[in-house]
N, C-alpha and C positions, 0 to 999 in steps of 0.2 A: 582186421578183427576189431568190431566194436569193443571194449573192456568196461568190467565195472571200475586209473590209479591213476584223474583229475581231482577215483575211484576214485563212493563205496567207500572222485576224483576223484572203493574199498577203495574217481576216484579215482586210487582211487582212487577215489576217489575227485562246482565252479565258484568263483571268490568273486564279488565285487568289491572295492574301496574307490575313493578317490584318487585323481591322480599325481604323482610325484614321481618323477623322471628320477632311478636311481642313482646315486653317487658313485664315482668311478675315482681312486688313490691316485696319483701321479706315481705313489712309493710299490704300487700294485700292479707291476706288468700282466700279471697272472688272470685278474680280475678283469685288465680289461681287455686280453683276448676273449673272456668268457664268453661275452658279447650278449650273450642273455638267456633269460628263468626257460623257458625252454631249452635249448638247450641241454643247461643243466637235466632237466627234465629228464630228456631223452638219453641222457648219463655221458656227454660228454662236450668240452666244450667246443668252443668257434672264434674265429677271426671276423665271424660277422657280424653283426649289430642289430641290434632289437629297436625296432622303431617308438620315441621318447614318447609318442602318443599311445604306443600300444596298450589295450585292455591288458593281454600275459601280464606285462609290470604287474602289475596288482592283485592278477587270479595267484600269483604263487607265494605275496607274500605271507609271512609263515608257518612255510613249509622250507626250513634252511636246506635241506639239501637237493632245489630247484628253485635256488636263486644266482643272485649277484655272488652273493658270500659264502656260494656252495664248495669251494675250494681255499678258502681260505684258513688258515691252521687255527683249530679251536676244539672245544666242546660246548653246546649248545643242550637247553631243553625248549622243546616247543612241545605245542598242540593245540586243540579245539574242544569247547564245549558246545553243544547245539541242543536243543530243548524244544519241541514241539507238541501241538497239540491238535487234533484233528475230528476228520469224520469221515467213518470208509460205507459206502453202503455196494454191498454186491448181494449175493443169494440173503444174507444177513446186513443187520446193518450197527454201526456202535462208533462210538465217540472212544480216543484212546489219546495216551500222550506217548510220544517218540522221540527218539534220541538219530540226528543223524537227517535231520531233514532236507539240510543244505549242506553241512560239510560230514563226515563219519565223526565223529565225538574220539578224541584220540590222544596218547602222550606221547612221545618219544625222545632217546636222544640218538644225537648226530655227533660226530667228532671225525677233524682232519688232524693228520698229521704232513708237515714237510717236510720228506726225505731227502731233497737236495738235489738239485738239477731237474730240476721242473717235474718232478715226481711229487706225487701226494698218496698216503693212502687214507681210507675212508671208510668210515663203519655209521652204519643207523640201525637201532632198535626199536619199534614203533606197534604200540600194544593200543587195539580200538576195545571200544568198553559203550555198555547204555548207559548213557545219561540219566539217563530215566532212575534205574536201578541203582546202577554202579558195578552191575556185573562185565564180569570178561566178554571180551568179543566173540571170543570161541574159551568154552571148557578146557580145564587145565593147560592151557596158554596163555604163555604172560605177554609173548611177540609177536602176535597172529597176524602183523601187517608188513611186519619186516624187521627181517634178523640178517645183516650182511655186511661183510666187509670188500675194500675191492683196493686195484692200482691202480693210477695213476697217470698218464702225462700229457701234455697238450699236442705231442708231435705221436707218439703209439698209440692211445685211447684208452680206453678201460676198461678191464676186466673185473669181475665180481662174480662173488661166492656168495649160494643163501639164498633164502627166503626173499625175494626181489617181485617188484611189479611186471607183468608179463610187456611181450613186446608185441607189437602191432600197432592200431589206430587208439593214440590216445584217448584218457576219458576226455578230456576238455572239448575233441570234437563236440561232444555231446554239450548243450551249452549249460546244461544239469547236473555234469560230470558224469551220469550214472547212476546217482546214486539211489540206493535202490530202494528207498521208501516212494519216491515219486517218478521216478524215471520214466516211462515207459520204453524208451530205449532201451533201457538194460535188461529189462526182462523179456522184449523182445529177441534181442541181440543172441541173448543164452539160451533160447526157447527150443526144447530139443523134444519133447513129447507127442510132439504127432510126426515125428521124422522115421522112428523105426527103434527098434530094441539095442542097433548098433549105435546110434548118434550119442556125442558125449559132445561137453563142450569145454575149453580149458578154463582152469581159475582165473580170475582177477591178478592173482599172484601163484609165483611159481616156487614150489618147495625143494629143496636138495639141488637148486638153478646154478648154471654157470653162462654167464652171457658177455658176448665182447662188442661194444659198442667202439665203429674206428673214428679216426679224427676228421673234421671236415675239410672239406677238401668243396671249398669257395662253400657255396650252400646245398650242398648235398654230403649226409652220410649212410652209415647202414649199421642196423645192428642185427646178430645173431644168438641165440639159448638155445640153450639146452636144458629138461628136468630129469634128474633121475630118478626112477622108481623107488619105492622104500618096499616093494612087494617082491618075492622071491616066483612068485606065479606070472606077475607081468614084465611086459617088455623090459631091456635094462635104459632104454630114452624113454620116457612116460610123453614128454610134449619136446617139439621141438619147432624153432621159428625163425624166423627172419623179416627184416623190415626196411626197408629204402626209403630215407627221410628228405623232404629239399622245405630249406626256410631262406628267403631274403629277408627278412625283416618284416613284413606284410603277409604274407600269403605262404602257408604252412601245407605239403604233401604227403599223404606217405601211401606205401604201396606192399603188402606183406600176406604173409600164408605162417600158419600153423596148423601143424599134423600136431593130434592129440590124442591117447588112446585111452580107451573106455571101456567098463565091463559091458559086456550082453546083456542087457536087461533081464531076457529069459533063458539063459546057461547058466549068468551069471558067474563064470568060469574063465569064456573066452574075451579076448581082446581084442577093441575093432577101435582102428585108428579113423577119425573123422577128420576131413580138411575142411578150412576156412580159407579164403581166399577174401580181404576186402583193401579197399582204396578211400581216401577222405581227402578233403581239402577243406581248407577253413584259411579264410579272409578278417584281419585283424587291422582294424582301422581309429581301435583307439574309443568311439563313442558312438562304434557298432559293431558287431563280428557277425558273419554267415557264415554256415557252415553245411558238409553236404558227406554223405556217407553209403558208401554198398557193402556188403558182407552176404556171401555165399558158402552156405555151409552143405557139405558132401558128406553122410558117414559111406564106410566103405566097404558096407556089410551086404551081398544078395537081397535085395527089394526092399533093400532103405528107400527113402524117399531124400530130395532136396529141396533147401526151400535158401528165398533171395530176401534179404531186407536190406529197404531203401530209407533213409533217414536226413533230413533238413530242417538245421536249427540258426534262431536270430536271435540276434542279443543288440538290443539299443540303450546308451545310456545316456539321462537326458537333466542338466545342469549338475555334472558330477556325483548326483547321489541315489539317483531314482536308475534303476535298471527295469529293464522289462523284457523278458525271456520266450520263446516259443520253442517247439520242439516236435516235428510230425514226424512220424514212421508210419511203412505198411510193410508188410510181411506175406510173403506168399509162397506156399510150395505150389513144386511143379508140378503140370501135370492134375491137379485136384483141385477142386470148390474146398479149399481152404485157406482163408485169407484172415490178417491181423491189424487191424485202423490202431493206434496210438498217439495221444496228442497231449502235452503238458504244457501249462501257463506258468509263468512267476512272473514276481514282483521283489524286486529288493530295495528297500531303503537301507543307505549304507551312512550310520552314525560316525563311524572314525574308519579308517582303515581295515582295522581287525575284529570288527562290529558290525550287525547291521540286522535287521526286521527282516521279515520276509513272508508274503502268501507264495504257496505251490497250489495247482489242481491237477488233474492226472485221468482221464479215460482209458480203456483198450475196449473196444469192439471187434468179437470173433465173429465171422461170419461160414458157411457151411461146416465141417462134419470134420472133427479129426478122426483120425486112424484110432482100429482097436487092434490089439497085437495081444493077446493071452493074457497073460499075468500082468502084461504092463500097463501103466497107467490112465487110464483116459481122462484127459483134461486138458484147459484150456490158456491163455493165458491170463494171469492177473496181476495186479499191483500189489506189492508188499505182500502181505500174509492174507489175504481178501480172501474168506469162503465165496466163490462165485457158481457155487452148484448147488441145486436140493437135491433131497435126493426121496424118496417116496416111501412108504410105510414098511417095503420089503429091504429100503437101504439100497433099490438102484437109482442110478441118477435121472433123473425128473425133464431138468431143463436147467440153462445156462441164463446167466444173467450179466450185463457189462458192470464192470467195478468203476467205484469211481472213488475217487480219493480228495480230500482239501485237506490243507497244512497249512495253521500261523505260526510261526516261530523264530527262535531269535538267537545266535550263536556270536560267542567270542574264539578271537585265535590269539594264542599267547605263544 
């Protein structure tokens, strides 16, 4: 499963700095089976080693609890400021300023504790917010990106409680993270409106989540979640998942499904669980990455439709400061003339580590006819908030237009 948490890197919520090969304690056995920000990432550590040229080094730094020092006893505050400015033209067209362009605009803290004999436990709080404004990421949430605490150890793995980043195909595949002002991936990924009334798709992040990620074992591990509903009508597992990870140091796999369950668009009553089935691979060479992605998504409702998206992304960076980004997706359900082109550019100049410039551009072209299904919605997809429809003197829709989006902008991570 594509996700919006390299999220969004929500993502989620991708990071460029220069390179600096992390420091490793001698007084730190702990640290250096970590073996590296991945890893961490994927919530638990390794015996294996992160290659000292790799780009990760850098996409995580932070973000303390997906790094080096993600296990190490403390309490930390981090986050990111990002500030953009742009021009979206679809059915309309307007100049706006955005928060979130490159990384989600975010605070949070982090704290480990060591309980003794290679136990740790673990909590982060992690509230996104517009830059722009200053408002909350979501109404009346203060933690909208992560509220969770977990155990512990290098030989059992980790357990964790809460508000947690879903499991499947990291955002970092995506060499955008996701995130979802420019992505076309991500709104790809999550494009559920011409599938049928049953198709849903799961969050970025899982609410009421318990997930056990186990130890590696040489360079493969796995993790599994589970969410609970917080609804007394629906299922008592809302999403449930699994993931098969393999990393040597270079070249990162993973292979996962999640069942998700979702109201009927037009009962709006009932519940119809939709599967995702996708796999990724992504090649980390330090001062380039490629990366390659499928996700197949099923709802599992009587004459849903299915549809497959294929996504490959490159990332070159060229005398430690200049990055240059691409990012192509196509989308197709089965079975019908209806298809989805998506393509994103960037640029990053990267001032210090935790700084850096940056141009985004961003198309999707729809091409034949989505589905109409009664009350449900017809539409297309687009970039961020893009009007990409007119609609005619009577208020029906006219004709479809491709969105296109540019972003400059400039973010710090503290």
């Amino acid at each position: 499963m594509l996700k919006r948490s390299l999220r969004s890197m929500d993502h989620a919520h991708t990071r460029t700095h220069t390179y600096r090969a992390p420091k490793k304690k001698a007084s730190s056995v702990l640290r250096a089976t970590l073996g590296s920000a991945l890893f961490a990432a994927l919530g638990v550590s390794s015996t294996a080693s992160l290659a000292a040229d790799s780009f990760l080094n850098d996409y995580f730094q932070g973000v303390p609890y997906a790094t080096f020092d993600a296990y190490t006893p403390g309490i930390s505050l981090y986050g990111a400021v990002d500030e953009s400015v742009g021009y979206m033209k679809g059915a309309t067209s307007q100049y706006f300023q955005s928060s979130s362009g490159e990384w989600t605009s975010k605070f949070g803290i982090y704290g480990v504790e060591d309980l003794g004999g290679g136990w740790r436990a673990r909590f982060d709080l992690e509230n996104g917010f517009n830059a722009a404004n200053g408002q909350l990421g979501a109404a009346n949430t203060l933690f909208n990106r992560e509220a969770w605490v977990s155990l512990y150890s290098p030989n059992a793995g980790e357990l964790k409680f809460g508000l947690q980043d879903d499991i499947g195909v990291p955002l970092f595949v995506d060499v955008f993270g996701q995130v979802g002002t420019v992505s076309a991936v991500a709104y790809l990924t999550a494009w559920v409106y011409d599938l049928g009334p049953g198709a849903s798709y799961e969050a970025s992040r899982l609410s009421n989540a318990i997930s056990y990620s186990t130890p590696w074992y040489g360079p493969l591990n796995a993790q599994f979640a589970v969410a609970m509903s917080n609804s007394a009508d629906a299922p008592t597992i809302a999403t449930r998942s699994v993931a098969l990870n393999y990393y040597d140091g270079h070249l990162f796999g993973t292979l996962s499904y999640v069942g998700n369950y979702g109201l009927d668009a037009l009962t709006t009553s009932e519940y119809v669980r939709t599967d995702n089935y996708a796999g990724a691979l992504l090649y980390d060479k330090g001062n380039y990455v490629l990366s390659a992605a499928y996700s197949f998504l099923a709802p599992r409702l009587a004459g849903d439709r299915v549809a497959s998206l294929y996504t490959a992304g490159a990332l070159y960076r060229y005398l430690q400061r200049n990055d240059f980004r691409l990012e192509l997706a196509y989308r197709k359900v089965a079975g019908f003339d209806d298809r989805s082109f998506g393509v994103t550019l960037g640029y990053d100049y990267d001032l210090s580590k935790r700084t850096a410039v940056y141009v985004r551009g961003s198309v999707i072209r729809t091409t034949g006819s989505a589905a109409t299904y009664g009350r449900y919605p017809v539409m297309q997809p687009t970039v961020d908030d893009i009007n990409n429809s007119y609609t005619d003197s009577n208020g029906m829709p006219e004709s479809y237009q491709a969105p296109h989006v540019v972003l400059v902008g400039l973010y710090h991570k503290f």
